[in-house]
N, C-alpha and C positions, 0 to 999 in steps of 0.2 A: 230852320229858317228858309224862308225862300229863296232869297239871295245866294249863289254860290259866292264862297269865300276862298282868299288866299291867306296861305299859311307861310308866314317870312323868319326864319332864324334867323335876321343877321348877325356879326360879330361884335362881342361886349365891347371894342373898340369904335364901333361905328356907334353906340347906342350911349357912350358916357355923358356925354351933356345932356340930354334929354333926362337922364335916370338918375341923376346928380341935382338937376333942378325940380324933378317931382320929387325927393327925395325931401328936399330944405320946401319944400309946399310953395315952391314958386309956377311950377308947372302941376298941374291937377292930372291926376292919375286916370290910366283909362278903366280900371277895373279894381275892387277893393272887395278884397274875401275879408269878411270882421266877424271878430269873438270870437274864433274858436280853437281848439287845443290843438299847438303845433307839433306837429311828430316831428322832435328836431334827429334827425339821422347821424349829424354830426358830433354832439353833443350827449346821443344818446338818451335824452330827456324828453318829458310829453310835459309841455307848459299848457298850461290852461290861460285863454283871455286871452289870447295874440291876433295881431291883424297883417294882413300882407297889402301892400300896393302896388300894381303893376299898370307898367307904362309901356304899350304896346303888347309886344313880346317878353317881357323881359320884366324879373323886379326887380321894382325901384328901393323898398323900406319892408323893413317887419320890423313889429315894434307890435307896445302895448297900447296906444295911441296911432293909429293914421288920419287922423280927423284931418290936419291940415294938407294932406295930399286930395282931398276929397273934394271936386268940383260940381257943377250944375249936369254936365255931360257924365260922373262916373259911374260905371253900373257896381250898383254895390249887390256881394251875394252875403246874406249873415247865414254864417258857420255856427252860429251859438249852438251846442249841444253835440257839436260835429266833431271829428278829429279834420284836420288838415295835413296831407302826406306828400311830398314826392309823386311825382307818377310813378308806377313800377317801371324796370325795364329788363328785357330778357337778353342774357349776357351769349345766347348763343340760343340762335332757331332760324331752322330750313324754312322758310315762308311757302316753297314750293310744297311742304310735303303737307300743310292744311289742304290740299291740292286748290287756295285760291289766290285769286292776283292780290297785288301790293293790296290795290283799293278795297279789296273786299275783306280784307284780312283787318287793314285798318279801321273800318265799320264793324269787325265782329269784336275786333279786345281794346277800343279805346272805351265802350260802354265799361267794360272789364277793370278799367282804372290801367291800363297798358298804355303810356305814352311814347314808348323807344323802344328802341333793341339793336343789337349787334347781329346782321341779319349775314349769313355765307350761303353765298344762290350757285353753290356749286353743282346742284341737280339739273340748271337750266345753263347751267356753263356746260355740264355734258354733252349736252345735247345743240349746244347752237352758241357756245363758247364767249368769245366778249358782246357780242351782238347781242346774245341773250342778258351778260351781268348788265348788262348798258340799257337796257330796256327796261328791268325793275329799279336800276338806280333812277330813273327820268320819272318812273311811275311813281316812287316811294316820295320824290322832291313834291310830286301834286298832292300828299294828304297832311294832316297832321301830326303823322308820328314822326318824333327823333331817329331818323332812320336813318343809321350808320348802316354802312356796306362794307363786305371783305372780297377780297377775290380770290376765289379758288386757287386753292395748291394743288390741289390731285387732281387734275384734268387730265388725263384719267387720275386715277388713285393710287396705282401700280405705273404697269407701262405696258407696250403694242403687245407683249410676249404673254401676257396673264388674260386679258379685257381687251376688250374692241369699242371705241367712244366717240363721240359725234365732234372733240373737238380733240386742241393739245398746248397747255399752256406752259411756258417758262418762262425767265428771268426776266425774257423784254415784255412779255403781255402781263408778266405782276407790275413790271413799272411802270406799265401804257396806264393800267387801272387806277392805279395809287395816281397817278397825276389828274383825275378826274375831278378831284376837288376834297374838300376835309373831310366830306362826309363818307371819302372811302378810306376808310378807317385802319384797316389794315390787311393781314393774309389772314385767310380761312386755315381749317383745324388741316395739317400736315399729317394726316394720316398712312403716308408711304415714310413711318418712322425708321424701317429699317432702312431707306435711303440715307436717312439721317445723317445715324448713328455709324453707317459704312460710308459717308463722305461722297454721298450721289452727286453729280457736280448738277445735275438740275436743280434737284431740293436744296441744295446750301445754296445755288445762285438767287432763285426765289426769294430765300432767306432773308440772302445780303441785300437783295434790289428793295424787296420791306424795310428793314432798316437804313438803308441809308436815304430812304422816304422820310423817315423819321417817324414811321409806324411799329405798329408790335404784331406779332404772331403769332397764332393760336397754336395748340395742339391735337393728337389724337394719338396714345401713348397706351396701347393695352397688353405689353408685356407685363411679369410683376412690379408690385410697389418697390419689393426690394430688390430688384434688376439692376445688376451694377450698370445696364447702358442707362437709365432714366436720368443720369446726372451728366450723360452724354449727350445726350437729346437737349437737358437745359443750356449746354454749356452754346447751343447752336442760337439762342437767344430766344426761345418758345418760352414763354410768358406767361401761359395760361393753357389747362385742359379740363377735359369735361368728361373722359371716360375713366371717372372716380367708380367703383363697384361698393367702395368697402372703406372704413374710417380709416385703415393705415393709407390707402390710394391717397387720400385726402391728404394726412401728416407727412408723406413725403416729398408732394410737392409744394408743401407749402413750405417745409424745410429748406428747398432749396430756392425760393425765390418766388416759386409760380401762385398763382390762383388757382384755385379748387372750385370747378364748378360741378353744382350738385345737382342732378335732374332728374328731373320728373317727368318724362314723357309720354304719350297715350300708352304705349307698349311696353316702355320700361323703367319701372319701378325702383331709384336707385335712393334717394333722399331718406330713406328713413334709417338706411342701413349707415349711408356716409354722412350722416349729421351726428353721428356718434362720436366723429373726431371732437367737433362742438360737447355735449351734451355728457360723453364720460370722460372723452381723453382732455377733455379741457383747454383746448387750445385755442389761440388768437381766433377770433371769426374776421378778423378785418378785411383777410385773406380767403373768405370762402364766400362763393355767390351761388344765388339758385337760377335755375335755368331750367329753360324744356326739348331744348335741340329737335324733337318732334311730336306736335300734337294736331291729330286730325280736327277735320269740320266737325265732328259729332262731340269731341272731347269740349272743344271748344264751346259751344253749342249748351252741352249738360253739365260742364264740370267748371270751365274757366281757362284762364291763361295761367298768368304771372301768379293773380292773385290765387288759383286754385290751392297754384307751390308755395306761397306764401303761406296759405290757410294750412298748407299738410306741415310744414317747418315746422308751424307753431305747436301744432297735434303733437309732434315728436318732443317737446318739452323747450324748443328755443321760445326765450324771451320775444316777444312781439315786436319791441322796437331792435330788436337784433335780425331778426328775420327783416325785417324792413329796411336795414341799412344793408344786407343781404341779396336785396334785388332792387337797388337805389345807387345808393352810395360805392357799396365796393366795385360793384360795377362799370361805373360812370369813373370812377379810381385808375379799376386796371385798366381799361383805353383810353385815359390820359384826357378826359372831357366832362372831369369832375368841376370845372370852372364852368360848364352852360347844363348840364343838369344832374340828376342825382340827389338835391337836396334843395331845400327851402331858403334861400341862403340873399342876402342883395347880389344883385348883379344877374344870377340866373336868370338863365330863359324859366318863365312860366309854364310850368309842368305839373299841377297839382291836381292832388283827387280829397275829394271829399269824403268820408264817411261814417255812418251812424251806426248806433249799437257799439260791443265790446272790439276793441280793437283786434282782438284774434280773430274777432269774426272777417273780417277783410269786407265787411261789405259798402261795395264801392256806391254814391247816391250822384256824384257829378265827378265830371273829367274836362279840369281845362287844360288843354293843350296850346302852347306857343301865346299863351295869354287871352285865348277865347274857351266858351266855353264851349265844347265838340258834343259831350253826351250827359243827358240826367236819366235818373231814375232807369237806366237800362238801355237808354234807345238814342241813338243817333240825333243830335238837334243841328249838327252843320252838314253842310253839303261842301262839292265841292267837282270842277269838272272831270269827265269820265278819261279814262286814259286809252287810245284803239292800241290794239296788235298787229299789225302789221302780217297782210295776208301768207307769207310766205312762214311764220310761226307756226300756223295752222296747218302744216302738212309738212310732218317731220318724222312721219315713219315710211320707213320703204325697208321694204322684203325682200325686192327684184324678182320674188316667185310667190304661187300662190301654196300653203302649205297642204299637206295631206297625213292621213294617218299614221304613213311608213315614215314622217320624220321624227316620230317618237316612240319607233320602235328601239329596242335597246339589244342588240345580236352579242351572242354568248360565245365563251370561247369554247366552248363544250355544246353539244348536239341535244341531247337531255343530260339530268343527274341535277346536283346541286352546286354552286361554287359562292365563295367566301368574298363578298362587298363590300364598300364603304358607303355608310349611309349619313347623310346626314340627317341630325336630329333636331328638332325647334324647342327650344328653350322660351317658355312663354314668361312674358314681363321683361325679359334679358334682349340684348341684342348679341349676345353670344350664341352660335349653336355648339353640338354636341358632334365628334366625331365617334359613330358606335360600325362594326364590325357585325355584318348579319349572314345566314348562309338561307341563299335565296334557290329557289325550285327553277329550273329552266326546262323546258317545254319547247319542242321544233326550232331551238339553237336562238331562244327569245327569254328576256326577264321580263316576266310579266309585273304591274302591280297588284297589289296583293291585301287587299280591305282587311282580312283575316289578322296579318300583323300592322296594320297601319299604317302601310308602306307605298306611297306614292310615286310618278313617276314628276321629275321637275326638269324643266327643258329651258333655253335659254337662246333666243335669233338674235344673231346681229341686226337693226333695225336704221342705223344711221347713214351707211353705203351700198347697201344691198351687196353685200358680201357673198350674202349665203353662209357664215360661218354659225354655225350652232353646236350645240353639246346636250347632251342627256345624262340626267342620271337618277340616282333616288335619294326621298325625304321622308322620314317619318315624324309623328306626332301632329301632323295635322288634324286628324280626325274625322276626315269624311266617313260615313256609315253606309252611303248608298254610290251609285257612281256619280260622279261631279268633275267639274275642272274650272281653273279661275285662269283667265288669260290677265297681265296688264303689262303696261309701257311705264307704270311705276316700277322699279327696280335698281335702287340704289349699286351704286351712283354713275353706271355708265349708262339704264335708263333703257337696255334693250327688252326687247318684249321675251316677258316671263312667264311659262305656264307652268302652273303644276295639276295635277288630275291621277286619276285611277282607270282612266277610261279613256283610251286612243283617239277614239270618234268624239268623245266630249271635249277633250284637250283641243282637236284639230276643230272645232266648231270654234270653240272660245277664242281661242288666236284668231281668226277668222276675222268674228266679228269686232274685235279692238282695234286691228288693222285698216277695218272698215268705217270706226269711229274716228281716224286719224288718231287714234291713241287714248286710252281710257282701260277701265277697268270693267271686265265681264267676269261672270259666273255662271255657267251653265251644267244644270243638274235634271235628276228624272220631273224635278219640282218646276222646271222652265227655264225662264235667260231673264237675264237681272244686268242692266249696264247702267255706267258710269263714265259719259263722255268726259275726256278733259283732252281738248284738238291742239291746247296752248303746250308747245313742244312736247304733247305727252302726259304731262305731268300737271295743267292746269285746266277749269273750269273759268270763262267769262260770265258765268252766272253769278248770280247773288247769294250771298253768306249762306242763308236759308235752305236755299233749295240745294247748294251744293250739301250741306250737310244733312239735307234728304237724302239725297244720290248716295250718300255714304254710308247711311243709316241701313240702307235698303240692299248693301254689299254685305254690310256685317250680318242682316238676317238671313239672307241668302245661304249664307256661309254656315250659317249655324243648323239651319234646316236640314246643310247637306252633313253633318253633323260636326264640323270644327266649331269648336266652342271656345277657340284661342282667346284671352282677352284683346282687344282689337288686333282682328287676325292680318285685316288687311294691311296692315301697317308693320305685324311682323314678319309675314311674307314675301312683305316689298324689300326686306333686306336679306333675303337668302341669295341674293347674287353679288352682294358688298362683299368683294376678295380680302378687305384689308380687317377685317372683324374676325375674331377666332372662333372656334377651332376651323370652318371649313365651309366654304362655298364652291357655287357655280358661277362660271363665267362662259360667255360665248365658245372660250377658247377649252373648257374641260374645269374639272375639279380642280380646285385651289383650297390647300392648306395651308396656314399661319401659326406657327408654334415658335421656340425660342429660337431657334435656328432661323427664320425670316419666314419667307413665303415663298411656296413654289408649288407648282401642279402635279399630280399624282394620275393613277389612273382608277376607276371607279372598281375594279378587278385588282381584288390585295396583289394576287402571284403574279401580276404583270408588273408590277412596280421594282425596280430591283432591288429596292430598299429594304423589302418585305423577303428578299431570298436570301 
């Protein structure tokens, strides 16, 4: 449409008389979807012949007759042959890590049949703290998606002694955020669970200031399923998590209360494994939702959103309208806002997608959102105004020095000979890596990397104070074959600038030029330089859906040329500096390992460590 449009949720208490009299056909409907089979979520049934009417935002009637809601002004769309669904909604995803803003995100998945989500912007809280969550809550209010907000618990994720982060949130900035409005829905995934679990007085205060908001709180819980602290962790009132690997992860929290969220992200493949609690162990699905916590431009782009997870659920053998109340309903459940969407239902706000063919097929043909129609047949038909960033977003890397080759040199404790390392290793599809034990060659009192064994050097700048604090060490299973190195300001989740490389002079080139981008992603190899500006704290692209998932496409070939063949590499690279994911990361501050004992730092040299004597 030409006209840009506003998109209004108001509350089902402001909207009862108006929805009450098109209801009884006194007031004529603005909008009437007829004839077609309702995917009722609630009910668990696919009625055929149903019709909706909706009065602004919001439905008024379903029924098998809406004739008398139907005026001179109503735009009627006929469904006949169509399913009528719910819009999907994604129960937990980084919007930051598509690397695009609210608005462009919401142009790429409401075609998608994505009308919501439970969105934690704790990548953009890192790095530029409430100002940043405050600036995609303002942005998300100008589109059409249901877009609940959470505020970061981990600002950092750990604390100063592990990680170095651009911001630092407690008990009073969780309940500065929560008073924003309804739509900040609650605390993001608590992934400094051993604070928990040993009674951190930050993370329990966080906790307490969530709930006496009269919000819920997420999780991030990757010790085992049968960990006697995971009943320790619920008892702190965490609600819901998302780092399920495996169908007992699934049975146990749903044993005790929580939601099981099942994801499916560009990088990492967990749904097939934990829809098994469903599928053989037989248990309640009411309690399990699907989710993508992170899917790039390009995933987006060839594969999908919601509906992608939806379409793989089904592959795995769940029933269709279970998979649908899955990413609808239970969702819209556990954050307590199954009254405005999640289902087809009177009263709801207007959130419906249409689609043709077999219902497994998820193939979405219209998206109306908030009672308009947003997208058909694939492509955007509303508009709506542009959101700016505010110039000081744009320039949020600083070095305080310009780097050079000698700061990725890695000096030995020995002169030549050989000595016994900790290497980390990349686990593709997983967000887990591997802690493996390697005995590396030393040359002039130097660990060189070493293409022979696939052993990389991964380096890590403070980039939010100009510290100067960095750390070096090594990665294997990347895969480069020739000399390469990838610089970026993606790097979960404190977001400092991350190289990894085999080659000194290509490493210190790479960093170079992302610094130079005000933050982005490069690759620099014998093959050339390949970038990916995103100036928006680092981590984001002002460009449009498209081309940003150019820019992306263009990182992963890059990459693959230099011979990493990771499945989307960029995106599992971007978390080898997450200290709170097992076995073993980089941090500005050194090596961080996480095992049942908690998390602490070690040294890159096994016999310095005295753990190891």
């Amino acid at each position: 449409m030409d006209m840009k449009s506003v998109f209004q949720r108001p509350s089902l208490a402001d909207c009862v008389p108006e929805l009450v009299a098109t209801a009884r056909g006194e007031r004529k409907a603005s909008l009437v979807i007829r004839g077609g089979t309702l995917v009722n979520v609630v009910s668990g049934e696919l009625l055929p012949g149903m019709s909706i009417a909706v009065q602004g935002s919001r439905i008024a009637y379903v029924g098998r007759d809406v004739s008398h809601t139907i005026g001179e002004d109503t735009i009627i769309i006929e469904a006949e042959g169509r399913y009528m669904a719910p819009g999907l909604l994604d129960g937990h995803c980084h919007i930051e890590s598509t690397q695009l803003t609210v608005t462009e995100f919401a142009k790429a998945v409401l075609p998608l049949g994505v009308t919501g989500g439970f969105f934690d912007p704790h990548e953009i809280s890192n790095v530029l703290g409430l100002k940043g969550l405050r600036l995609m809550l303002d942005e998300a209010r100008t589109t059409p998606l249901a877009a609940y907000m959470q505020v970061a618990s981990c600002v950092p994720s750990t604390g100063p002694e592990l990680e170095t982060t651009g911001a630092s949130f407690g008990p009073a900035e969780v309940a500065e955020a929560l008073s924003w409005g309804p739509d900040m829905i609650g605390l993001g995934e608590v992934m400094n669970f051993p604070g928990v679990v040993y009674g951190d007085d930050v993370m329990i205060g966080e906790i307490q200031a969530t709930l006496r908001a009269g919000k819920v709180a997420d999780g991030h819980f990757t010790w085992a399923s049968d960990d006697w602290r995971l009943p320790v962790y619920a008892a702190a009132g965490i609600t819901g998590d998302h780092e399920c690997v495996t169908p007992e992860d699934v049975a146990e929290r749903i044993r005790l209360g929580m939601y099981a969220k099942m994801r499916q992200g560009s990088a990492w493949h967990d749904v097939a494994e934990t829809i098994r609690a469903s599928t053989e162990m037989g248990l309640d699905t009411r309690r399990m939702m699907l989710v993508t916590d992170d899917r790039s431009a390009e995933s987006l782009l060839h594969e999908g959103q919601m509906d992608f997870v939806v379409r793989h659920a089904i592959a795995q053998g769940v029933k269709p309208v279970t998979a649908f109340q899955m990413a609808t309903l239970n969702t819209a459940e556990r954050f307590g806002v199954a009254r405005d969407i999640g289902s087809i239902i009177p009263g709801a706000i207007a959130d419906i997608i249409l689609l043709d063919g077999r219902l497994a097929e998820v193939n979405v043909t219209a998206t109306i959102a908030a009672g308009q129609l947003v997208a058909e047949h694939g492509q955007m038909v509303a508009d709506w105004d542009g959101f700016v960033y505010p110039a000081e977003v744009m320039d949020t890397v600083h070095l305080g020095r310009e780097l050079s080759a000698a700061d990725f040199r890695i000096a030995a404790p020995v002169r030549e000979g050989n000595v016994p390392v900790r290497v980390i290793r990349v686990t593709e599809n997983h967000v887990d890596t591997k802690e493996v034990r390697m005995i590396v060659p030393v040359r002039n009192g130097e660990i060189t990397a070493d293409p022979a064994q696939d052993l990389c050097k991964i380096a890590v700048f403070e980039r939010h104070h100009a510290s100067g604090s960095h750390a070096v060490a090594l990665v294997t299973g990347v895969g480069f074959t020739e000399p390469a190195a990838i610089a970026m300001t993606v790097a979960h989740d404190s977001h400092n600038l991350l190289v990894i490389g085999n080659d000194d002079e290509l490493m210190t080139q790479a960093a170079k030029q992302a610094v130079a981008l005000r933050g982005g992603v490069v690759v620099v190899s014998a093959s050339g330089e390949t970038r990916f500006p995103l100036p928006i704290a680092g981590l984001m692209s002002p460009a449009p859906f498209a081309e940003v998932a150019a820019q992306s496409e263009s990182i992963s070939r890059a990459l693959q040329q230099s011979g990493c063949m990771l499945n989307n590499a960029l995106m599992t690279l971007s978390l080898l500096a997450l200290v709170v994911i097992p076995e073993i990361r980089l941090s500005d501050q050194g090596l961080v390992v996480i095992g049942a004992d908690g998390i602490r730092k070690v040294s890159l040299f096994v016999e310095e460590d005295a753990a190891e004597v």
